[in-house]
C-alpha positions as CSV (number, residue, x, y, z in Angstrom):
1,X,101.8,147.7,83.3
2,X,104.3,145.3,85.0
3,X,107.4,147.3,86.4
4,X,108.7,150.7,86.0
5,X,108.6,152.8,82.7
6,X,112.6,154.3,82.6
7,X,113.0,157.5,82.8
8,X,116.4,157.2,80.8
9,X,117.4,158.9,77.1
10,X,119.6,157.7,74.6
11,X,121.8,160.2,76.1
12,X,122.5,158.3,79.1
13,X,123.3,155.0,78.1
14,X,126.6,155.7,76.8
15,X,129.1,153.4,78.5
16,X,126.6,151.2,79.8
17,X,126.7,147.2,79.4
18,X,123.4,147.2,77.1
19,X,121.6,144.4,75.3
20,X,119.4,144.8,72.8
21,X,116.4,142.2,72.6
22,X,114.6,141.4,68.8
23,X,116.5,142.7,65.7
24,X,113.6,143.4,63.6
25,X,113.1,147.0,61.9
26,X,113.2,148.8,65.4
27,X,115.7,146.3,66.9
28,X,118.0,147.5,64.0
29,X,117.2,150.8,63.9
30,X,117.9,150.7,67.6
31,X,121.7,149.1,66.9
32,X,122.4,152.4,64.8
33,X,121.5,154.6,67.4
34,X,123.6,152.4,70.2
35,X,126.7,152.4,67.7
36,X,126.2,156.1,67.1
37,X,126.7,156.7,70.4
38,X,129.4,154.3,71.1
39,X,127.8,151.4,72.7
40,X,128.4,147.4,71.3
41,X,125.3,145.9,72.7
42,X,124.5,142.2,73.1
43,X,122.5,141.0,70.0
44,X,119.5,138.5,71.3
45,X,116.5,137.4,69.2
46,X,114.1,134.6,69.5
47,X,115.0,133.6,66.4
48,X,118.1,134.9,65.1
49,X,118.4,135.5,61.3
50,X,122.4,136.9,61.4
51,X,125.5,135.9,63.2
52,X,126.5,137.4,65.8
53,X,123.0,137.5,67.4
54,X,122.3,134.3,70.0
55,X,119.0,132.8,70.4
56,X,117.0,133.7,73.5
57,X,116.5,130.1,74.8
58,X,120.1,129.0,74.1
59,X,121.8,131.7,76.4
60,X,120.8,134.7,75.1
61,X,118.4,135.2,78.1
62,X,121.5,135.0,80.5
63,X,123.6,137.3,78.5
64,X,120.8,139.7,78.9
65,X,121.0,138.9,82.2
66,X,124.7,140.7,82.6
67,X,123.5,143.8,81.5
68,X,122.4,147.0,83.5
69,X,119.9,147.5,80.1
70,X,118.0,145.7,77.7
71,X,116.4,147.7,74.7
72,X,113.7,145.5,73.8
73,X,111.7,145.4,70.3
74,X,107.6,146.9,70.9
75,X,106.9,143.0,69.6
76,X,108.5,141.4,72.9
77,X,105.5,141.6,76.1
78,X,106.5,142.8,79.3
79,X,104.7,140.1,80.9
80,X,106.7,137.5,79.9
81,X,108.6,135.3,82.1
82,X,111.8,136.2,80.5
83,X,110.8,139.8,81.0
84,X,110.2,139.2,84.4
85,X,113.6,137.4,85.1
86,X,115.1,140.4,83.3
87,X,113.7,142.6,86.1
88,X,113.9,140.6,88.8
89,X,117.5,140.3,88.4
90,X,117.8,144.1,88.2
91,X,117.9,145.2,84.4
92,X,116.2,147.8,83.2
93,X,114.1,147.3,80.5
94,X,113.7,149.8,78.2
95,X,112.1,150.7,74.3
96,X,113.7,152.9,71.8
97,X,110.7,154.9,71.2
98,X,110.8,155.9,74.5
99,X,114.3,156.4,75.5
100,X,113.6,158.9,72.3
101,X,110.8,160.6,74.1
102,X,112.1,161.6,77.3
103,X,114.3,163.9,75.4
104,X,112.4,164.8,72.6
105,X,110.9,168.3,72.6
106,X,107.4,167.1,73.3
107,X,105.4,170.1,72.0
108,X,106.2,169.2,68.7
109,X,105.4,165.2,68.9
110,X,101.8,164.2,68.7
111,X,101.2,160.5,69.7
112,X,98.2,158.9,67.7
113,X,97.1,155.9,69.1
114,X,93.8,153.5,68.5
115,X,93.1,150.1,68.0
116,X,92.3,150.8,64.0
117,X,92.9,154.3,62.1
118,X,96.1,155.4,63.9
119,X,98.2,154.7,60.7
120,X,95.8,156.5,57.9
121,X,95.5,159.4,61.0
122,X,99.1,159.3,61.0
123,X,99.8,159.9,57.5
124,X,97.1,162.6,56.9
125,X,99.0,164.5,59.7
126,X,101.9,164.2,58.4
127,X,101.0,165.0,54.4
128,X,99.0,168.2,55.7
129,X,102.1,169.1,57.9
130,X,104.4,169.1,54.9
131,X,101.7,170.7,52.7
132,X,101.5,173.7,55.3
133,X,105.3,174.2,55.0
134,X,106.2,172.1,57.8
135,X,109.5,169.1,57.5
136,X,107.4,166.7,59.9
137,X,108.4,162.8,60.2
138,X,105.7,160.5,60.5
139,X,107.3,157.4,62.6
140,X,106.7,155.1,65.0
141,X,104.7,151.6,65.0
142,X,104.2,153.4,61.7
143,X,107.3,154.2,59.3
144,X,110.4,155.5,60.4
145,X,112.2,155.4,64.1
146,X,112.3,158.8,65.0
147,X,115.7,158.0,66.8
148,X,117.2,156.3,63.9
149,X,120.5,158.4,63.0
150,X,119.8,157.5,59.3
151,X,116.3,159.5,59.8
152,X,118.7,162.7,60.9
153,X,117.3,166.0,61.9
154,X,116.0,169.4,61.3
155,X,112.4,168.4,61.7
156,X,109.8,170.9,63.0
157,X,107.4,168.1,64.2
158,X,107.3,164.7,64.5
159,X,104.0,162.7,64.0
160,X,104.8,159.2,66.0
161,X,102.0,156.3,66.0
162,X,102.0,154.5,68.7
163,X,100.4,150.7,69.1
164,X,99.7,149.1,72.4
165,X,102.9,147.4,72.5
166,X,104.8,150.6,72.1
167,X,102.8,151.9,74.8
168,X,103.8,150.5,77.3
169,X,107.5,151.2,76.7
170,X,106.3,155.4,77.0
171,X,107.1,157.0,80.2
172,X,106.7,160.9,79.4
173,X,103.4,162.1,77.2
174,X,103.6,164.9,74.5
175,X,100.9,167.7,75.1
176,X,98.9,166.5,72.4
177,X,97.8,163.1,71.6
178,X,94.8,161.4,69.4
179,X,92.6,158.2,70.0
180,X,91.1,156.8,66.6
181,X,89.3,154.2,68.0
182,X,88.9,151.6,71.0
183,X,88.1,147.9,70.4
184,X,89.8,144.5,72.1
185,X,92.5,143.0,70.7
186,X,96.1,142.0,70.9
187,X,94.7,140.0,74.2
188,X,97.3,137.0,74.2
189,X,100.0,140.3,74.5
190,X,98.5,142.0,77.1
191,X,97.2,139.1,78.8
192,X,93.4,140.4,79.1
193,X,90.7,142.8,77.6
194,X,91.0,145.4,80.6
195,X,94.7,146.0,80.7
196,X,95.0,146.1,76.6
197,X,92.3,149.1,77.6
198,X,94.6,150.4,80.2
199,X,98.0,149.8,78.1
200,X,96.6,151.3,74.9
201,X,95.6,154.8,76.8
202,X,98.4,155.0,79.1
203,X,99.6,156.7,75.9
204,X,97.0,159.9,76.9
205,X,98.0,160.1,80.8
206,X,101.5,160.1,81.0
207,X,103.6,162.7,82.7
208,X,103.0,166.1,80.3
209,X,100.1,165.5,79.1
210,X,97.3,167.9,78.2
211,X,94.4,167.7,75.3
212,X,93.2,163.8,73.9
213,X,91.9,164.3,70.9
214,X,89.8,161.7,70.9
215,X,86.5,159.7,68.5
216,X,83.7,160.7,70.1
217,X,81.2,157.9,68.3
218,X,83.2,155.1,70.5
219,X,81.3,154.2,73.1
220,X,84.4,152.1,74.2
221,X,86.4,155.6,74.5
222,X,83.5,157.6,76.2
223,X,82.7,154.9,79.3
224,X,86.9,155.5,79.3
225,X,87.4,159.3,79.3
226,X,88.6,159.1,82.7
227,X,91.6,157.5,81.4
228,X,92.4,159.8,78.2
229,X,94.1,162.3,80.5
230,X,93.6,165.8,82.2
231,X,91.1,167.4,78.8
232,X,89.5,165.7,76.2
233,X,88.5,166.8,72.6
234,X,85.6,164.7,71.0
235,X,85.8,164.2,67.1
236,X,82.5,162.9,65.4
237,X,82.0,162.1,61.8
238,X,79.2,164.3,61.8
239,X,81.2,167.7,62.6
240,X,81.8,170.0,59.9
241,X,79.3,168.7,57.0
242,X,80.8,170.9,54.9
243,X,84.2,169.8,55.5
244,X,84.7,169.8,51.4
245,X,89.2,170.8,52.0
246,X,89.5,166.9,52.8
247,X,88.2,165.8,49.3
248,X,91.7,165.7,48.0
249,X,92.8,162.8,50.5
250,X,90.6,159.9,48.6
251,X,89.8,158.7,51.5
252,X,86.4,156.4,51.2
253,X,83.9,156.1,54.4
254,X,82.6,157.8,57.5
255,X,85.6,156.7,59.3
256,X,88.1,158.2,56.9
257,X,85.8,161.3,57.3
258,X,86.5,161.2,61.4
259,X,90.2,160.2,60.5
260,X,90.4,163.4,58.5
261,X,88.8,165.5,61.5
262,X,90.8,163.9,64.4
263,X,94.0,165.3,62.0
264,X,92.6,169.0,61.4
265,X,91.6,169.1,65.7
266,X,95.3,167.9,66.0
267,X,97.0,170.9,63.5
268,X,95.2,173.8,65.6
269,X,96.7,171.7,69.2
270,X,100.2,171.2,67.3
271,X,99.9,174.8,66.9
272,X,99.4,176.0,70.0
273,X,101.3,173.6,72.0
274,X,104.4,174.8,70.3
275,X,103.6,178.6,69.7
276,X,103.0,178.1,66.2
277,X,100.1,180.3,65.6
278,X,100.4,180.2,61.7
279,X,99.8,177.0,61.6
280,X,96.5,177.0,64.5
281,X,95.8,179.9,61.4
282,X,96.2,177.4,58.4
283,X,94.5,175.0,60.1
284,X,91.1,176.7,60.5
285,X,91.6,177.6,56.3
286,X,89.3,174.9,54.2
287,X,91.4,176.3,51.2
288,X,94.8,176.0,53.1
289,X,93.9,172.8,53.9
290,X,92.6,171.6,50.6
291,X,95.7,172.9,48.7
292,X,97.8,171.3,51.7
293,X,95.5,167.8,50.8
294,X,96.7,167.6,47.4
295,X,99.0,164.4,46.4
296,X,98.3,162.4,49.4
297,X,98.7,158.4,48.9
298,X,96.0,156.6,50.6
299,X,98.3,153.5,52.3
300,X,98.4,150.2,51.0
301,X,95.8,147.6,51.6
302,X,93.5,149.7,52.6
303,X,90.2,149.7,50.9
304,X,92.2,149.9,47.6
305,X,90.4,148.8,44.4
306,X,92.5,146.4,42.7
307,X,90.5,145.2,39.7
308,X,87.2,144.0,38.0
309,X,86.6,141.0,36.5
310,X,83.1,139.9,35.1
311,X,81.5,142.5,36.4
312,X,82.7,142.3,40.0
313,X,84.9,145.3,41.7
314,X,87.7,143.7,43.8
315,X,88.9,145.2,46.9
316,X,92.0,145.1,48.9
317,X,91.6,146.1,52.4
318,X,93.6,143.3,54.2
319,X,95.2,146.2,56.3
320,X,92.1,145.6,58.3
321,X,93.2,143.6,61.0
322,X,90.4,143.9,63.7
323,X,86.3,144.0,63.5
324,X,86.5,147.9,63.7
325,X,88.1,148.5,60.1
326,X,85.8,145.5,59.0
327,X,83.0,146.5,59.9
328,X,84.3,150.5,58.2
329,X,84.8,148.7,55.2
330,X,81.3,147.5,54.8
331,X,80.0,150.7,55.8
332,X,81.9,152.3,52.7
333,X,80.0,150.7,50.1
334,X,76.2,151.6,50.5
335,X,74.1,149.7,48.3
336,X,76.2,147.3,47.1
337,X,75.8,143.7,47.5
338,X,79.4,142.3,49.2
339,X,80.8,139.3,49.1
340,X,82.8,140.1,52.4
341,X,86.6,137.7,53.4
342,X,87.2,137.4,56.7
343,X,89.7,135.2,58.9
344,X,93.2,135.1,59.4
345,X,95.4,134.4,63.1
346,X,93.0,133.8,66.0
347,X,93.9,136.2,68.7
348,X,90.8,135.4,70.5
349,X,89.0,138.2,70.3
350,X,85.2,137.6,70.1
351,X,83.3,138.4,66.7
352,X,79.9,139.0,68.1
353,X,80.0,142.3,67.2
354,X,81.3,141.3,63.3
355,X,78.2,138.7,63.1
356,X,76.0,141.6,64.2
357,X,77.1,144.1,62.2
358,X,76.5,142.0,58.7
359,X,73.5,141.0,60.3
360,X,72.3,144.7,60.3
361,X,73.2,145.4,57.1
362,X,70.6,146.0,54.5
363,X,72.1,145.2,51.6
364,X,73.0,141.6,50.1
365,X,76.2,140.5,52.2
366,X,77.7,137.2,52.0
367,X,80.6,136.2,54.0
368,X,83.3,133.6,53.3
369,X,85.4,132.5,56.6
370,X,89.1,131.3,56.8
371,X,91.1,129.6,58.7
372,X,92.3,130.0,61.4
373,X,89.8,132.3,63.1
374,X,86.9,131.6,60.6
375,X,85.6,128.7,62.4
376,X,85.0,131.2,65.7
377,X,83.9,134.0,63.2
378,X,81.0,131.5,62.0
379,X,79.9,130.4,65.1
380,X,79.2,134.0,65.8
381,X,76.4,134.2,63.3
382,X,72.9,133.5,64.8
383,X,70.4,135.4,62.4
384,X,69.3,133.0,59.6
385,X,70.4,133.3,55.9
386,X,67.7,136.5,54.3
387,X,65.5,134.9,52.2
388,X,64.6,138.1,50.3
389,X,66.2,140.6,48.1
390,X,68.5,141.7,51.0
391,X,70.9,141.5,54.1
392,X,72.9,138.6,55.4
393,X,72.8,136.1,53.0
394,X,74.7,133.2,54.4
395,X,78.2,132.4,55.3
396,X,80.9,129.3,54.1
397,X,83.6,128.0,55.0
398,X,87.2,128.4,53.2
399,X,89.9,126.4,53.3
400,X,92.4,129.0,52.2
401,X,92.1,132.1,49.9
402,X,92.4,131.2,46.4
403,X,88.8,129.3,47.3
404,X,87.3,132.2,49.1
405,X,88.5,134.7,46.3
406,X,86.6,132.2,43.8
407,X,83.3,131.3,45.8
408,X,83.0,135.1,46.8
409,X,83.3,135.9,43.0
410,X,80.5,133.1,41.9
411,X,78.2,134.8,44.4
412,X,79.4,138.4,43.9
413,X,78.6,138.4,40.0
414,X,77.5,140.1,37.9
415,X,77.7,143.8,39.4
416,X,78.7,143.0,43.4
417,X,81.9,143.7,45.4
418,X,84.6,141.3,46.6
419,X,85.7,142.1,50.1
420,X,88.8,141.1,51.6
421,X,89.0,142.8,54.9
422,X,89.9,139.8,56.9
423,X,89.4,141.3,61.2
424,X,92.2,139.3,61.5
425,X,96.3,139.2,61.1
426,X,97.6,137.3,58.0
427,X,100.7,135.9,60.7
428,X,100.6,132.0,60.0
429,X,99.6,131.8,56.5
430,X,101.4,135.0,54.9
431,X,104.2,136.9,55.6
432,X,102.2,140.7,56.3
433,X,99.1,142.2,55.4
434,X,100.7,143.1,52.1
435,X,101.5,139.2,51.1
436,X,98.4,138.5,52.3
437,X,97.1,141.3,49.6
438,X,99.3,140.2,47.1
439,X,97.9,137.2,46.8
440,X,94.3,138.4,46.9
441,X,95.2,140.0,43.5
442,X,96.8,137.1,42.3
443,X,93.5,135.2,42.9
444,X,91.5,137.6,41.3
445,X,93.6,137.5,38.0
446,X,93.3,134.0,38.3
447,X,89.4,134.5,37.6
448,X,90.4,136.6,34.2
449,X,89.3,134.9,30.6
């Protein structure tokens, strides 16, 4: 990680000449907090959607420049070159999360962290927390700003997902933290496979950390486990077979099952990192658990069945934005014949391990690529079309979705699956994951008599 990660606290900024870098949901939420505490930052954003705010390249970089700190939004990479003149000319760059965290009580903050699962980990934490009797906010890369004053207070944990790009803003580590999964990706960000590894886990090995909870079927994470901090706790999605307390959840697949582990391991550390033994008590209960399970809301986008048409069961998983969740997804529906959508923003990570996977499957698969990645994902297929009854079948070309959603549903009839769980962002051709989803239904209606 380029420079020094503050030690500073919201506490300490007050009457200091602060900027504030990106006004997107955290930038924002970030203002309230400066405002709360009496600070008028300088509003900068690369491209500014409100007056008041002036655009990086025209001036906001050297207001910046004037300021002792700059709170910057997760989405802005340290290893910029206007991150570097930032430092360079002696401002202290800084995130909210973690001028949060090094004053937060950290016995009652679990990070959860991974390349895929961190946000359905997350909220299972979270909806078991409340369930047991617990006021618990679930924020983060995920939902709220934990330092937002319009969150306020009176919470007896707080559940905080943190992505790579938050990572790197963390300077203190709670005693617990989880690791859902390791696979490349945000390299353009981070500049490089190896420090996305090292970013993403700096998370675990932070000053005050203790137990990583971590997936113990990642070979990624295992060759790592010198970097998941001083004690690790492997989670497999073969422990507890007779785990029946997370039926209530809904969640589909072996990874859901593992999800649903990692949140139970991280109840009984919650518990005992902040002297809460009646929850390390509840937690070990299937029946606590269970009733504690009821009412959860699987999140959006994510292997959600939005319709049938002809025959053919439509999925919308577009919250699958890497090969990990893809490849999960496929996993979730043994045998079915899929029609699986894949492509989206190229962040040029390499699909090998996509092309293999469909290539291992046994049952019928057939994949339709889209642009802009979907060239790169085809080239990644080398096994030949099956000619049989089963396994890769063959993959096409899309110019956009509307076409994939209709060739996938001429191959997919009369009793198959249509996939969209693209390994790939929707930034470019939709606005989110949930535009991008929205118009994957809209396709599929399309298709109605």
């Amino acid at each position: 990680m380029t420079g020094q990660r503050p030690k500073l606290g919201w506490s300490d900024l007050r009457g200091a000449r602060a900027g504030l870098w990106g006004l997107g949901r955290e930038g924002h939420a970030s203002l309230r907090k400066l405002r709360a505490i009496g600070v008028e930052p300088v509003l900068v954003d690369d491209t500014p959607a409100e007056e008041g705010v002036l655009k990086t390249a025209d001036g906001g970089l050297d207001a910046l420049m004037r300021c002792e700190i700059v709170i910057k939004t997760p989405g802005i990479s340290p290893y910029t070159p206007e991150a570097a003149e930032l430092r360079a000319a002696g401002v202290t760059l800084a995130g909210g999360l973690g001028l949060w965290m090094n004053e937060a009580d950290a016995a009652r903050v679990v990070y959860v962290t991974g390349t895929k699962g961190k946000s359905t980990t997350s909220s299972v934490i979270g909806h078991l927390l409340r369930g047991l009797g617990r006021k618990a906010l679930v924020g983060g890369n995920f939902g709220a700003a934990p330092y937002d004053p319009e969150q306020g207070g009176g919470y007896d944990y707080w559940v905080i997902e943190v992505s790579s790009y938050t990572a790197t803003d963390l300077a203190v580590t709670p005693p617990v933290t989880a690791v859902t999964s390791l696979h490349p990706d945000h390299l353009p960000w981070h500049g490089g496979v190896e420090r996305y590894y090292e970013d993403k886990l700096s998370a675990t090995t932070q000053p005050g950390a203790d137990l990583t909870i971590a997936n113990g079927d990642s070979e990624l994470l295992r060759e790592r486990a010198g970097l998941l901090g001083p004690r690790v706790e492997w989670v497999s999605e073969t422990d507890d077979p007779d785990s029946a307390w997370m039926a209530p959840l809904g969640l589909p697949g072996r990874h859901n099952r593992r999800n649903a582990l990692i949140a139970r391991a991280v109840l009984r550390a919650l518990g005992r990192a902040a002297g809460d033994g009646n929850l390390v008590r509840q937690a070990a209960g299937d029946a606590e658990l269970a009733r504690a399970a009821q009412g959860f809301t699987p999140l959006p986008s994510r292997l959600t069945p939005i319709g049938t048409v002809g025959g053919v069961t439509f999925i919308d998983d577009s919250l699958s934005t890497n090969v990990l969740p893809t490849l999960a997804a496929l996993d979730s529906f043994p045998g079915r014949r899929v029609a699986l959508i894949v492509g989206g923003q190229d962040r040029g990570i390499d699909y090998t391990a996509l092309a293999e996977g469909v290539e291992r499957r046994v049952e019928p698969t057939f994949v339709l690529a889209l642009p802009d990645s979907g060239p790169r994902i085809s080239a990644a297929f080398t096994a030949p079309p099956a000619a049989g009854d089963g396994g890769f079948e063959g993959i096409g070309d899309c110019g956009d979705l509307d076409e994939a959603v209709a060739a996938a549903f001429a191959w997919a009839r009369p009793d198959g699956i249509v996939l969209l769980s693209p390994a790939a962002p929707s930034f470019g051709r939709f606005r989110d994951y949930r535009d991008r989803g929205d118009h994957f239904a809209a396709a599929m209606r399309a298709l109605a008599p």
